[in-house]
Backbone of each chain as ProteinMPNN parsed JSONL, in Angstrom:
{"seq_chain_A": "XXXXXXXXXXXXXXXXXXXXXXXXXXXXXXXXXXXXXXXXXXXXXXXXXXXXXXXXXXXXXXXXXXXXXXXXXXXXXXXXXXXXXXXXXXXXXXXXXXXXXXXXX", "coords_chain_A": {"N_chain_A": [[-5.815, 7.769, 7.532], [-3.453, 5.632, 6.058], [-1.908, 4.699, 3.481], [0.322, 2.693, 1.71], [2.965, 1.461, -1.464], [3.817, -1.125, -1.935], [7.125, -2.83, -3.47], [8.151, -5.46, -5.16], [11.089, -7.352, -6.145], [11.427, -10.636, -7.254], [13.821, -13.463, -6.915], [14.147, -15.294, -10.125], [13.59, -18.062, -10.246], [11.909, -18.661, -7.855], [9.408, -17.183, -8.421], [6.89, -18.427, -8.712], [6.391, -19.679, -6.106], [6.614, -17.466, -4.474], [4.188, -16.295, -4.829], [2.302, -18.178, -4.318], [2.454, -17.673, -1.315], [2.102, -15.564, -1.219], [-0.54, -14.785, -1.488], [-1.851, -16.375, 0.0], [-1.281, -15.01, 2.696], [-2.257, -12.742, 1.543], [-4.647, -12.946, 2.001], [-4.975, -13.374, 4.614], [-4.274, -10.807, 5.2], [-6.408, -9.233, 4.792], [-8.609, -9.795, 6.691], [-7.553, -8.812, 9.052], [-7.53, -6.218, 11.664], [-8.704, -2.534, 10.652], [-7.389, -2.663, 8.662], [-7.856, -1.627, 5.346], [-7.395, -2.287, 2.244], [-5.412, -4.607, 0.337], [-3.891, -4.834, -1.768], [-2.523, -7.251, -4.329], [0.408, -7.642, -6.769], [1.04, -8.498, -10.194], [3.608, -7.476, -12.214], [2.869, -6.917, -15.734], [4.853, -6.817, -17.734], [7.125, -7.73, -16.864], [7.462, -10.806, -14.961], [8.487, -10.946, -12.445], [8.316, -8.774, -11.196], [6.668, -7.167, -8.306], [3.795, -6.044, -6.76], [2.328, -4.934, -3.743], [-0.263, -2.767, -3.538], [-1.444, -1.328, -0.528], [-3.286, -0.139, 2.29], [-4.831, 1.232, 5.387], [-6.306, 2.14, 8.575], [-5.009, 3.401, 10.089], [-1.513, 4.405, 11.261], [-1.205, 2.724, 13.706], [-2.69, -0.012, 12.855], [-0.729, -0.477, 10.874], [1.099, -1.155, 12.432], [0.029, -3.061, 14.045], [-0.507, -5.033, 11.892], [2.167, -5.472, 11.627], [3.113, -7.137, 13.369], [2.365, -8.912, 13.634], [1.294, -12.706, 12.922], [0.82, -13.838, 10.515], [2.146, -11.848, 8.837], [4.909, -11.919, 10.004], [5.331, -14.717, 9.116], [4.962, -14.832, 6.479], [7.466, -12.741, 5.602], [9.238, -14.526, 6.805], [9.186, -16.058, 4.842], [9.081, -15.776, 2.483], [11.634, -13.296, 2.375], [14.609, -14.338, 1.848], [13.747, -14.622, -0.92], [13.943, -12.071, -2.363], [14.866, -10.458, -5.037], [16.272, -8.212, -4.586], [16.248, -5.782, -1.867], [13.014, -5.093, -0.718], [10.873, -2.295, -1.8], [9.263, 0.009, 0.259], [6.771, 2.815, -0.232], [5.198, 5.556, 1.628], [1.711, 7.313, 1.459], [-0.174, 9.414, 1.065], [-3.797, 10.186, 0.334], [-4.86, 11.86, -1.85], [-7.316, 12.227, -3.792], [-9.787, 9.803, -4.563], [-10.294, 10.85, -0.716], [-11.767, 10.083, 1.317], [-11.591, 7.022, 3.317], [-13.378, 5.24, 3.119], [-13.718, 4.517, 0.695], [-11.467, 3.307, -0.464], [-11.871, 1.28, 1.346], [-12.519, -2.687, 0.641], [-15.307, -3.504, -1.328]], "CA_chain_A": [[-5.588, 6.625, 6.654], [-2.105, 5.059, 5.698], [-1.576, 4.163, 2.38], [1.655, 2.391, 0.961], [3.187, 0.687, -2.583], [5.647, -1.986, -1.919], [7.721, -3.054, -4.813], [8.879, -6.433, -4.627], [11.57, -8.206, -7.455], [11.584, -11.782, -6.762], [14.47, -14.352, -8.267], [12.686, -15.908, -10.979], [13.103, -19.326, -9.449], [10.894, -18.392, -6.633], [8.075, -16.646, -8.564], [5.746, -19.87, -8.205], [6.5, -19.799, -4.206], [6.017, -16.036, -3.969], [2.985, -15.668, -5.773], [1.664, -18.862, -3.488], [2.976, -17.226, -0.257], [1.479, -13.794, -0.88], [-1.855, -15.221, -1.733], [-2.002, -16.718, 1.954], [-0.587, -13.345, 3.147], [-3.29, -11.498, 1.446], [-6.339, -13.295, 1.945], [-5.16, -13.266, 5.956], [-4.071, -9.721, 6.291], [-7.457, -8.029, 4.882], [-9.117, -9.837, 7.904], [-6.953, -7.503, 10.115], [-8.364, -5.006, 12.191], [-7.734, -1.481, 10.2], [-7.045, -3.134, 7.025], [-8.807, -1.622, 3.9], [-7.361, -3.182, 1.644], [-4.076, -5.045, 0.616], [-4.055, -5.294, -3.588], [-1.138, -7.832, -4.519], [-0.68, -7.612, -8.217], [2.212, -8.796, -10.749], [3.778, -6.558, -13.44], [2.643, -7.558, -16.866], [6.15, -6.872, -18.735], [8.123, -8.294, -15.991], [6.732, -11.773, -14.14], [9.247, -11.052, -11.446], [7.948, -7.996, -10.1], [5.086, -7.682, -7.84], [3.357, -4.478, -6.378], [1.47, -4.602, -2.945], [-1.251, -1.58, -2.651], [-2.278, -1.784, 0.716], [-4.388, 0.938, 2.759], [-4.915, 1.168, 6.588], [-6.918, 2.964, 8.678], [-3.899, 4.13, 10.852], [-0.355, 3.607, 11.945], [-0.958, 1.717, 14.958], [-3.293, -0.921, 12.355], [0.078, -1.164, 10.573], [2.161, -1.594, 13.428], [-0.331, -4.404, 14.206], [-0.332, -6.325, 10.873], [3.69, -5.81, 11.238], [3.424, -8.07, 14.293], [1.53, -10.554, 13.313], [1.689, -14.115, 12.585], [0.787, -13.897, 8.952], [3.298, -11.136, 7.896], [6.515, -12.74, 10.415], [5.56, -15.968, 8.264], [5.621, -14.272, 5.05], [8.666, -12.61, 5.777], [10.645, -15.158, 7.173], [9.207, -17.488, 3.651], [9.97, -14.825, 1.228], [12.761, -12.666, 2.792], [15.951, -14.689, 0.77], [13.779, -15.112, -2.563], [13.727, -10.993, -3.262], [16.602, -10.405, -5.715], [16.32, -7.136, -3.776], [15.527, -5.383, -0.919], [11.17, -4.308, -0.897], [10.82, -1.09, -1.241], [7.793, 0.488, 0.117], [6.506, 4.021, -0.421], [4.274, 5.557, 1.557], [1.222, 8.027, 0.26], [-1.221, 10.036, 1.649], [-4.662, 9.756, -0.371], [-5.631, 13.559, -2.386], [-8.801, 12.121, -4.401], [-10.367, 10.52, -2.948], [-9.636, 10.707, 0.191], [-12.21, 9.077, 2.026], [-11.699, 6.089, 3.215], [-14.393, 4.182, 2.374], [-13.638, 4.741, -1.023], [-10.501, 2.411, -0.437], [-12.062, -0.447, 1.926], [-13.212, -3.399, -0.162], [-16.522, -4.131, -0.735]], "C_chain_A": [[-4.142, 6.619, 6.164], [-2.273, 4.216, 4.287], [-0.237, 3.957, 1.531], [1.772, 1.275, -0.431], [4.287, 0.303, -2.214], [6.045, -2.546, -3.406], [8.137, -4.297, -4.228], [9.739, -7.023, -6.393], [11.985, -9.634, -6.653], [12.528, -12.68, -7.341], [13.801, -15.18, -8.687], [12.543, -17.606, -10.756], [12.229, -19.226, -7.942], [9.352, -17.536, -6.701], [6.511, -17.768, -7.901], [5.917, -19.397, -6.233], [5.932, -18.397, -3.552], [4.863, -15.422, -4.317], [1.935, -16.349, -4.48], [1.353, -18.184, -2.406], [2.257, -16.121, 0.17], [-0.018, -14.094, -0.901], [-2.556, -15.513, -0.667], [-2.047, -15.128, 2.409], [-1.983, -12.613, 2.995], [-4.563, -11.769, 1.95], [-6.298, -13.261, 4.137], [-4.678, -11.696, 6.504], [-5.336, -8.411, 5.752], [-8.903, -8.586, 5.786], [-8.418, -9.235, 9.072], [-7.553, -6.225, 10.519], [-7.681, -3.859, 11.476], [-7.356, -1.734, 9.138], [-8.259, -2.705, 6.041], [-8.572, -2.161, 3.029], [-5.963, -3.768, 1.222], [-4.222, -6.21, -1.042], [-2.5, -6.201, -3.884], [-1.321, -8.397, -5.845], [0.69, -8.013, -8.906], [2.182, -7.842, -12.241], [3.4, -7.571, -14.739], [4.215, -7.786, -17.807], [7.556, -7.6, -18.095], [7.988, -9.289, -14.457], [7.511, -11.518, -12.711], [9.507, -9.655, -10.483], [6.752, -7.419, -10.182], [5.099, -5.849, -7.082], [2.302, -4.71, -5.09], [0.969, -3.081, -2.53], [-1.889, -1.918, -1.329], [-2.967, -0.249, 1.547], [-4.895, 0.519, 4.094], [-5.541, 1.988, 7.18], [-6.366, 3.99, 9.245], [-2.407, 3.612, 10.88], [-0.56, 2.471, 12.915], [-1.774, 0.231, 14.005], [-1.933, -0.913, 11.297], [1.314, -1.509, 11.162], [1.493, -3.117, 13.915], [-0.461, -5.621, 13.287], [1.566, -7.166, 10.742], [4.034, -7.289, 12.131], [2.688, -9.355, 14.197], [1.633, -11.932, 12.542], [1.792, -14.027, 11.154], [2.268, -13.516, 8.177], [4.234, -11.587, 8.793], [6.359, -13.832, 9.838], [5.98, -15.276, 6.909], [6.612, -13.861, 4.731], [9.76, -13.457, 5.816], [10.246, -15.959, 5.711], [9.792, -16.822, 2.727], [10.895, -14.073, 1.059], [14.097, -12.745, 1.469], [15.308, -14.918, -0.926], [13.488, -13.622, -2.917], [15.277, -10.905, -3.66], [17.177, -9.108, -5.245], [15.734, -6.976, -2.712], [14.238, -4.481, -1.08], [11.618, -2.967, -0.858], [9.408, -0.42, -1.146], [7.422, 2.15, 0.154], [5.191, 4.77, 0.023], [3.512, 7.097, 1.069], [-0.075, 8.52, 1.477], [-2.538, 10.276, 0.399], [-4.971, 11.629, -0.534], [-6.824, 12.926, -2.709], [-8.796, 10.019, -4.864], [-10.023, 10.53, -1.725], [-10.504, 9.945, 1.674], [-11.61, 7.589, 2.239], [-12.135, 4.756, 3.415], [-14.447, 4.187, 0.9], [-12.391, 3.172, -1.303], [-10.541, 0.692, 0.454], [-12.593, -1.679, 0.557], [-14.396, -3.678, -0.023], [-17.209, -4.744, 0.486]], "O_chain_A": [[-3.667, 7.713, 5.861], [-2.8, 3.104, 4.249], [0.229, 4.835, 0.805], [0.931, 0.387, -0.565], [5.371, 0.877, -2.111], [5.234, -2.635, -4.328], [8.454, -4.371, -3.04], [9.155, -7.072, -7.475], [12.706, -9.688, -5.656], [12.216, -12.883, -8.514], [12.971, -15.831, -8.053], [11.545, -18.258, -11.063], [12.229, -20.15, -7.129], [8.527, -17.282, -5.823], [5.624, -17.722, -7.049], [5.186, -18.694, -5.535], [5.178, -18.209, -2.597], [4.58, -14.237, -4.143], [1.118, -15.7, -3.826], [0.161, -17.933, -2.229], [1.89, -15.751, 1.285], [-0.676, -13.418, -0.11], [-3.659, -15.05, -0.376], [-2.991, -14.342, 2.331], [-2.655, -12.078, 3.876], [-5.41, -10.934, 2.269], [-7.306, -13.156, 4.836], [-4.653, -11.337, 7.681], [-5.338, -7.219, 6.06], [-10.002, -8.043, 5.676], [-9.018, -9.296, 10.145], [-7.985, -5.355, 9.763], [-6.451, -3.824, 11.452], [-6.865, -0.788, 8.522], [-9.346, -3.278, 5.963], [-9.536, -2.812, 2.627], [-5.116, -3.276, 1.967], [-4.452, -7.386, -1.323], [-1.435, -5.656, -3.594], [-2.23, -9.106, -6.277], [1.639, -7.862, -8.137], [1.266, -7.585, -13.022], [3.61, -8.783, -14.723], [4.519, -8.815, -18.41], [8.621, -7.898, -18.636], [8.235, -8.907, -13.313], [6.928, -12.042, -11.762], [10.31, -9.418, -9.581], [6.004, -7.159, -11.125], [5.932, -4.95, -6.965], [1.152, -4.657, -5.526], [1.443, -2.364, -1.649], [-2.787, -2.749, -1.197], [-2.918, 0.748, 0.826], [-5.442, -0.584, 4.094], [-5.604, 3.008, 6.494], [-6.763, 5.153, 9.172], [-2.155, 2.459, 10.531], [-0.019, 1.374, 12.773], [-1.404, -0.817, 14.536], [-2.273, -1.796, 10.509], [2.308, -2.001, 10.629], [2.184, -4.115, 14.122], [-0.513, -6.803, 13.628], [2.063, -8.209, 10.318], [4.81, -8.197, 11.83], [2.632, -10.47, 14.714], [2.171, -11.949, 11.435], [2.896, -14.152, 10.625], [3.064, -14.138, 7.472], [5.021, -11.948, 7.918], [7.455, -14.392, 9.874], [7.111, -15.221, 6.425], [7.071, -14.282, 3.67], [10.835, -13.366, 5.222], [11.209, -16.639, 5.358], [10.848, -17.145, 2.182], [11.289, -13.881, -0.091], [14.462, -11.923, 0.629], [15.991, -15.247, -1.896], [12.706, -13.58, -3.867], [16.338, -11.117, -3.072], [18.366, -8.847, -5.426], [14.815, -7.717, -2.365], [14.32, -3.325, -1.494], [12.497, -2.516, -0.123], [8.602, -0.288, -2.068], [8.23, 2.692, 0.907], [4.213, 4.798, -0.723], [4.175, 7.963, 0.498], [-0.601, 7.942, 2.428], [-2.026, 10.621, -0.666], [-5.215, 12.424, 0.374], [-7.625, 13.028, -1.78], [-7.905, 9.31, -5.333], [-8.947, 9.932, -1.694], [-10.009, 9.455, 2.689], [-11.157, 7.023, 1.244], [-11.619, 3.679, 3.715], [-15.361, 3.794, 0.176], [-12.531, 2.277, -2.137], [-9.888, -0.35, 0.39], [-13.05, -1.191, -0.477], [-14.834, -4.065, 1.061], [-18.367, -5.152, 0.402]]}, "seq_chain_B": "XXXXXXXXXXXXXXXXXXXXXXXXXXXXXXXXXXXXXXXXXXXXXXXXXXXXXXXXXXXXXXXXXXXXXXXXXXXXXXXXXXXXXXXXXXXXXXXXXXXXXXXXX", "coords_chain_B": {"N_chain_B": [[-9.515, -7.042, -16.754], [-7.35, -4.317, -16.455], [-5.116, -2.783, -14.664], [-3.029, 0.228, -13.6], [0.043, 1.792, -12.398], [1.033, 4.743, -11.867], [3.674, 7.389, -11.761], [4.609, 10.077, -10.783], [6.707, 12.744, -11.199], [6.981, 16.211, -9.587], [7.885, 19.332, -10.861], [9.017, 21.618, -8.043], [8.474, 24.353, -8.267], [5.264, 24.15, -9.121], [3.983, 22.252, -7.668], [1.329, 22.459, -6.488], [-0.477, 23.538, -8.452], [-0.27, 21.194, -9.822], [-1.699, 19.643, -8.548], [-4.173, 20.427, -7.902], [-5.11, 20.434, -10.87], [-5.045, 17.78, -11.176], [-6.952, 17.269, -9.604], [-9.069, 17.802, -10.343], [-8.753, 16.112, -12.864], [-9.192, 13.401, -12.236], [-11.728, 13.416, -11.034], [-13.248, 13.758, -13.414], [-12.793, 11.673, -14.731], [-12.781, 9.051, -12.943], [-15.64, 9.132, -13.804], [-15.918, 7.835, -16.368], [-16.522, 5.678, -18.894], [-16.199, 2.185, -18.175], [-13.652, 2.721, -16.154], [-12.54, 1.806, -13.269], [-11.111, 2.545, -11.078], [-9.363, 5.193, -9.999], [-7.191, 6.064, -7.991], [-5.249, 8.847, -6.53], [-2.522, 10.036, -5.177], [-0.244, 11.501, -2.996], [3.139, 11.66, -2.319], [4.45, 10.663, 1.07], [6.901, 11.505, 1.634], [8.316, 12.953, 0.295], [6.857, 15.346, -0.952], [6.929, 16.138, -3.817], [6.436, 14.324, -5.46], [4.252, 11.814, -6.976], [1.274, 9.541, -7.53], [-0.434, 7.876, -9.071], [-3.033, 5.23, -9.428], [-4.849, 3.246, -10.909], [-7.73, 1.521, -12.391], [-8.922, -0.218, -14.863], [-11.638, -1.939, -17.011], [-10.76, -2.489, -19.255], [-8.388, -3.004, -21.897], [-9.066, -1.441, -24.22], [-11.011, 0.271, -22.953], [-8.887, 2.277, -21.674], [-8.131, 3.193, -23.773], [-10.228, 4.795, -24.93], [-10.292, 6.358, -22.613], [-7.647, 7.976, -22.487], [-7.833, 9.497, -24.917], [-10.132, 10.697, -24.276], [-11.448, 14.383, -23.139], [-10.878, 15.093, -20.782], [-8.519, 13.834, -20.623], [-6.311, 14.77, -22.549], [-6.514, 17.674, -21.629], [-5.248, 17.454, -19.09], [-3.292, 16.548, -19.637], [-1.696, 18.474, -21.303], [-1.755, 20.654, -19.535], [-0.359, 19.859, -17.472], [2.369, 18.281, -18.415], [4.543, 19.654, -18.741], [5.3, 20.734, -16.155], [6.394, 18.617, -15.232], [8.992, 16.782, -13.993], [10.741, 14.865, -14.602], [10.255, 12.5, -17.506], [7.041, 11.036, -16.965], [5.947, 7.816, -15.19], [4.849, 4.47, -16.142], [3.356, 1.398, -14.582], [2.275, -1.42, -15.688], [-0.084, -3.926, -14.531], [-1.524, -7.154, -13.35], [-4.29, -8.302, -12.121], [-3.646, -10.376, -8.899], [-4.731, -11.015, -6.394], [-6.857, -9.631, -4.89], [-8.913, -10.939, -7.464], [-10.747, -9.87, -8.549], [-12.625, -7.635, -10.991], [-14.489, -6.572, -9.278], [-14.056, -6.2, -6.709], [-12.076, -3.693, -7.12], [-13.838, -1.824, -8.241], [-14.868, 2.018, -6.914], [-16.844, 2.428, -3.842]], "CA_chain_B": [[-9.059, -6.128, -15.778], [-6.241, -3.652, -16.527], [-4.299, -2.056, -13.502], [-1.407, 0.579, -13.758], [0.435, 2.519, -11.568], [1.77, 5.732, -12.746], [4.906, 7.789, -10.859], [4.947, 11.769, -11.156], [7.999, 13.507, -9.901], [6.561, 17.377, -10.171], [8.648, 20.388, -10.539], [8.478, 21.772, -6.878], [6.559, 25.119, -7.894], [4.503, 23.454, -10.039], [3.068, 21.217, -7.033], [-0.087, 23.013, -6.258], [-1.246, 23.81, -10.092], [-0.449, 19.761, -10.341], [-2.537, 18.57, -7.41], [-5.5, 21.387, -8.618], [-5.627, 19.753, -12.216], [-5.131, 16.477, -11.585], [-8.41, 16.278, -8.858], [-10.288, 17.856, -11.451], [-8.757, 15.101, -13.921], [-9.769, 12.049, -10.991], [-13.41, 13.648, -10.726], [-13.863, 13.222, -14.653], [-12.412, 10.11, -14.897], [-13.832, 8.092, -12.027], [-17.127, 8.961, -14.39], [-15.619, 7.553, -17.363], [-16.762, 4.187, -19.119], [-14.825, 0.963, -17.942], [-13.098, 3.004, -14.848], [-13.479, 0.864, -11.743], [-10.796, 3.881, -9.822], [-8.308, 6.312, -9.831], [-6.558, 7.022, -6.909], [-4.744, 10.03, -7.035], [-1.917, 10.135, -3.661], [1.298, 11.816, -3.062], [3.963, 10.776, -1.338], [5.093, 11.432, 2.497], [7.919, 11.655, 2.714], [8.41, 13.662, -1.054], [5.381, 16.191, -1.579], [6.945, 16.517, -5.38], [5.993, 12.697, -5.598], [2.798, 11.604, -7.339], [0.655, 8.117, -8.153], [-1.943, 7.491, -9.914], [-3.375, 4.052, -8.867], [-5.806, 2.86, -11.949], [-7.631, 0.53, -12.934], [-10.421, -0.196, -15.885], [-12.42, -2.746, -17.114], [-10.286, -3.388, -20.364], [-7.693, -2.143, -22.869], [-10.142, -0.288, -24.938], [-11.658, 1.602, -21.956], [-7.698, 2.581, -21.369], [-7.465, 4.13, -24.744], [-10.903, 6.021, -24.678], [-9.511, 7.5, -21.143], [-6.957, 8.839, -23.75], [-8.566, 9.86, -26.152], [-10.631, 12.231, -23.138], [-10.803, 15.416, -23.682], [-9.716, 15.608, -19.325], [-7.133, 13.284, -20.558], [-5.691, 15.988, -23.511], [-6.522, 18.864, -20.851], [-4.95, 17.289, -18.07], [-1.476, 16.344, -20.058], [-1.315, 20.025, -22.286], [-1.852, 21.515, -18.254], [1.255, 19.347, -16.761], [3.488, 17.738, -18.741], [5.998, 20.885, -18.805], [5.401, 20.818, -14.702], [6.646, 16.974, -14.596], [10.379, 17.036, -13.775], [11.042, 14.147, -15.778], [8.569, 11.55, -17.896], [5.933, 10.032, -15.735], [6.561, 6.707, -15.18], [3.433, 3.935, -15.479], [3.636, 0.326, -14.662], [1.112, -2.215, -15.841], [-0.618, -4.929, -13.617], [-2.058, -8.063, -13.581], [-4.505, -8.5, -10.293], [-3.279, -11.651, -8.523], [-5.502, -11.262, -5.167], [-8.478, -10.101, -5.115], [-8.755, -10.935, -9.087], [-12.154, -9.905, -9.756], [-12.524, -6.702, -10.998], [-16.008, -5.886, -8.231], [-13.464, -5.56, -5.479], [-11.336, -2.692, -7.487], [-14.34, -0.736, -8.413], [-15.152, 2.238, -6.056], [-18.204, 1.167, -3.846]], "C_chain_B": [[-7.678, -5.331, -16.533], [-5.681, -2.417, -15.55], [-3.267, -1.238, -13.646], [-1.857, 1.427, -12.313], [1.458, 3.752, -11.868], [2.401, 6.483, -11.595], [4.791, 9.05, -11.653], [6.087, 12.156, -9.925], [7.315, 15.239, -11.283], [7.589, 18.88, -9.648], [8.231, 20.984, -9.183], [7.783, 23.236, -7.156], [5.623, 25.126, -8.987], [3.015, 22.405, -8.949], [1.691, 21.284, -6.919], [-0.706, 23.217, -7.759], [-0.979, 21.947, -10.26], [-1.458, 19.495, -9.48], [-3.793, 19.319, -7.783], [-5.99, 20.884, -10.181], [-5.419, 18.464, -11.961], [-6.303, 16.116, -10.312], [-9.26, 16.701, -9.686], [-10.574, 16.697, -12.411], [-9.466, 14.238, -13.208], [-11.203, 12.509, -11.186], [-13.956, 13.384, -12.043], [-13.747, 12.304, -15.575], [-12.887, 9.039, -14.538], [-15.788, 8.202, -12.969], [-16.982, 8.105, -15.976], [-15.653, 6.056, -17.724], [-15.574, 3.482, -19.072], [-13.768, 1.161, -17.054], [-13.649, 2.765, -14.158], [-12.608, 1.781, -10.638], [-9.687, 4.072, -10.533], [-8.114, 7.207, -8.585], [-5.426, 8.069, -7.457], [-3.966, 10.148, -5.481], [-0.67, 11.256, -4.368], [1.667, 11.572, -1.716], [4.516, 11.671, -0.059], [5.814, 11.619, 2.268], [8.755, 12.773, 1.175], [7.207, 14.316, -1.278], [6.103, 16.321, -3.229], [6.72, 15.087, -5.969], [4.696, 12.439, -5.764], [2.803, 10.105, -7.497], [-0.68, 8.197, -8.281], [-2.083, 5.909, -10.158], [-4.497, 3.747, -9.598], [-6.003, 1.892, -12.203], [-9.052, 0.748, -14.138], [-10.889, -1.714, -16.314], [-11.828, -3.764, -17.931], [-9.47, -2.339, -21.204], [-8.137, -1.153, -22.97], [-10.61, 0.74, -24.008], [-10.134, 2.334, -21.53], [-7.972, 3.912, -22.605], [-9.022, 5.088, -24.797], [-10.714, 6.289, -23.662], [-8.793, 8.41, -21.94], [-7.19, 9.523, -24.576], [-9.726, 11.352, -24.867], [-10.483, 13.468, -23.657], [-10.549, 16.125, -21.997], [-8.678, 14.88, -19.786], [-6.23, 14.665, -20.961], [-4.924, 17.092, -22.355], [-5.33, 18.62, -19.941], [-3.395, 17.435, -18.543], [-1.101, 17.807, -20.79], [-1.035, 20.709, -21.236], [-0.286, 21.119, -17.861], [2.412, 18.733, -17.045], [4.307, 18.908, -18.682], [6.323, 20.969, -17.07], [6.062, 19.35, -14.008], [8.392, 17.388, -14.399], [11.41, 15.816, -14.604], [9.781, 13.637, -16.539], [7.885, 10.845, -16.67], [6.772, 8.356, -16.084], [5.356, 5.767, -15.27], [3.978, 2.451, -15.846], [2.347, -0.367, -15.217], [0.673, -3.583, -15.005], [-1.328, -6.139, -13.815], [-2.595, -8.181, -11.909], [-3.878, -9.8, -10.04], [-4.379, -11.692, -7.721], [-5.828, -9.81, -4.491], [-7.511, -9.991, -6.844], [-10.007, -10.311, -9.386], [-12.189, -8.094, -9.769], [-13.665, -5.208, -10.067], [-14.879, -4.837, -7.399], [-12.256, -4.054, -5.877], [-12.139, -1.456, -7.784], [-14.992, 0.415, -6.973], [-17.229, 2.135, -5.522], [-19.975, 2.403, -4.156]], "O_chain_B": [[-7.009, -6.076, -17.249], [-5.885, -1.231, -15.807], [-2.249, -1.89, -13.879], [-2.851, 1.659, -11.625], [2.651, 3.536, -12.082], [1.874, 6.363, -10.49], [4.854, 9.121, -12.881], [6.278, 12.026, -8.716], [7.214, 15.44, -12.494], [7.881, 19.29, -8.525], [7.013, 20.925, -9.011], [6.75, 23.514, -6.547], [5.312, 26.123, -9.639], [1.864, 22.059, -9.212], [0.935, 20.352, -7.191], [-1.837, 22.732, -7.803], [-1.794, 21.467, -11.048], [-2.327, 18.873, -10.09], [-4.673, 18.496, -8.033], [-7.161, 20.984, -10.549], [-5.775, 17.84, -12.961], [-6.562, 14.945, -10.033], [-10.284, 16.038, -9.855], [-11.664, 16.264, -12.785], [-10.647, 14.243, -13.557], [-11.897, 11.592, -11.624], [-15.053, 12.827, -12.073], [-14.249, 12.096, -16.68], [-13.342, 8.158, -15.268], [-16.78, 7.513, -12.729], [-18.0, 7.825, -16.609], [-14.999, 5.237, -17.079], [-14.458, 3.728, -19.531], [-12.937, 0.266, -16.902], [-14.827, 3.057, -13.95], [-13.06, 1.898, -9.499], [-9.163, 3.385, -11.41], [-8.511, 8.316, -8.229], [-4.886, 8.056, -8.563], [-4.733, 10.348, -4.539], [-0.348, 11.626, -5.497], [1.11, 11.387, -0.634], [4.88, 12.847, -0.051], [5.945, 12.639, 2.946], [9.875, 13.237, 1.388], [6.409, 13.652, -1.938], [5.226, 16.852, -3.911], [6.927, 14.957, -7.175], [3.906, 12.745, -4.871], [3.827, 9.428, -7.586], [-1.678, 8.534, -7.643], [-1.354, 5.346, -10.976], [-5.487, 3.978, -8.904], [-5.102, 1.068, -12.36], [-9.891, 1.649, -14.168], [-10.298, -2.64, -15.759], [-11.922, -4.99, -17.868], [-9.732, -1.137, -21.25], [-7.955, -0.134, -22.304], [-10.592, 1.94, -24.281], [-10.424, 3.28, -20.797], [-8.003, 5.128, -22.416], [-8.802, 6.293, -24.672], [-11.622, 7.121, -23.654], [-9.22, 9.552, -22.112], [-6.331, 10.337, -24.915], [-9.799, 12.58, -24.924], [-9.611, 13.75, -24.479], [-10.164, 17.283, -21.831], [-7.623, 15.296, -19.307], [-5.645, 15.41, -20.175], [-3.744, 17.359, -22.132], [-4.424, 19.453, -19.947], [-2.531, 18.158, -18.047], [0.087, 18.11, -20.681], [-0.136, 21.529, -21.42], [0.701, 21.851, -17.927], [3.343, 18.59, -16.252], [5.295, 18.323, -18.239], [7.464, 21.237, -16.695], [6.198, 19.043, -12.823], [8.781, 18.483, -14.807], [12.544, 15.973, -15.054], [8.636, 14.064, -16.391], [8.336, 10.259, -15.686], [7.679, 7.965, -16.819], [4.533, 6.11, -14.422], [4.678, 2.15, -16.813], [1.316, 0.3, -15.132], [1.62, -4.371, -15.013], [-1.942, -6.017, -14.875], [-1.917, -8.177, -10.881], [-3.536, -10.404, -11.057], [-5.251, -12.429, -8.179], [-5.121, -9.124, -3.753], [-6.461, -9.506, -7.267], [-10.32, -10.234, -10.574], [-11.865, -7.395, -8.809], [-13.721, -3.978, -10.077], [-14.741, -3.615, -7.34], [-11.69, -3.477, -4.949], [-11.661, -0.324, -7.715], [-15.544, -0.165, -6.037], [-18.264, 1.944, -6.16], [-21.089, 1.882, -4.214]]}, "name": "protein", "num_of_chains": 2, "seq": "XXXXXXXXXXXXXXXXXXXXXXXXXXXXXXXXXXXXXXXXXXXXXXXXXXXXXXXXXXXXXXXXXXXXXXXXXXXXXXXXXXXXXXXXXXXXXXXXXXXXXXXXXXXXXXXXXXXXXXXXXXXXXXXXXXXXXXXXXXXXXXXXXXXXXXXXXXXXXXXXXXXXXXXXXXXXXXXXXXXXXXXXXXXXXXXXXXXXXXXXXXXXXXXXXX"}
């Protein structure tokens, strides 16, 4: 299992668009083969940055979401509205570590 | 719903006495009213890199987590083993919103 936290800061004229954008995004990349789950969540103290938890069953199931229609749309829509460059971090699961603990319902 | 995401950077020989108290903490937490999870990872590509991936039901179930007496234990055990302060963000779900799909199943 593959588990990563992307960070995203968005310029705050593009929150509305990136909130939209990811919403698509998410609801089409936890029908992906290998996808457990793919949490997309906004900081409370700071509307303009966002946090994707996502969870895979392998590399090669995130080499295949990389290629895919969804995320090269999302990319190319949201790319110029981060006031930075994503940063993602990835994580290997101690407790628990199943993962069926991490698919969604 | 209330979501954080908490950041441990752990003194490096400290790592193993952190990752040994904090699955004990996760095992008596995940039982704890108004916790829907607590992941517990560390990071590839940094083994002195922690997250703690939480969520609960509501404020209040936040501050009795605190109030714990694994919370107490857990922080009297490792705060001197942290290398700086922890770090914890706070969340708002966007997608999924409901708090089913966060609890473990």
């Amino acid at each position: 299992m593959k588990i990563s936290a992307v960070t995203v800061f968005v310029k705050p004229e593009f929150i509305d668009g990136f909130i939209a954008a990811s919403k698509i995004h998410q609801s089409n990349t936890i029908r992906e083969k290998g996808n457990l789950r793919f949490d997309f969540l906004q900081c409370r103290d700071d509307p303009s940055q966002f946090l994707f938890y996502e969870a895979y069953e392998s590399e090669a199931d995130i080499d295949l979401h990389r290629e895919a229609d969804s995320y090269r749309t999302w990319r190319k829509t949201v790319d110029s509205w981060m006031a930075v460059p994503r940063k993602g971090i990835g994580y290997r699961a101690i407790a628990p570590c199943e993962s069926s603990q991490y698919r969604y319902p």
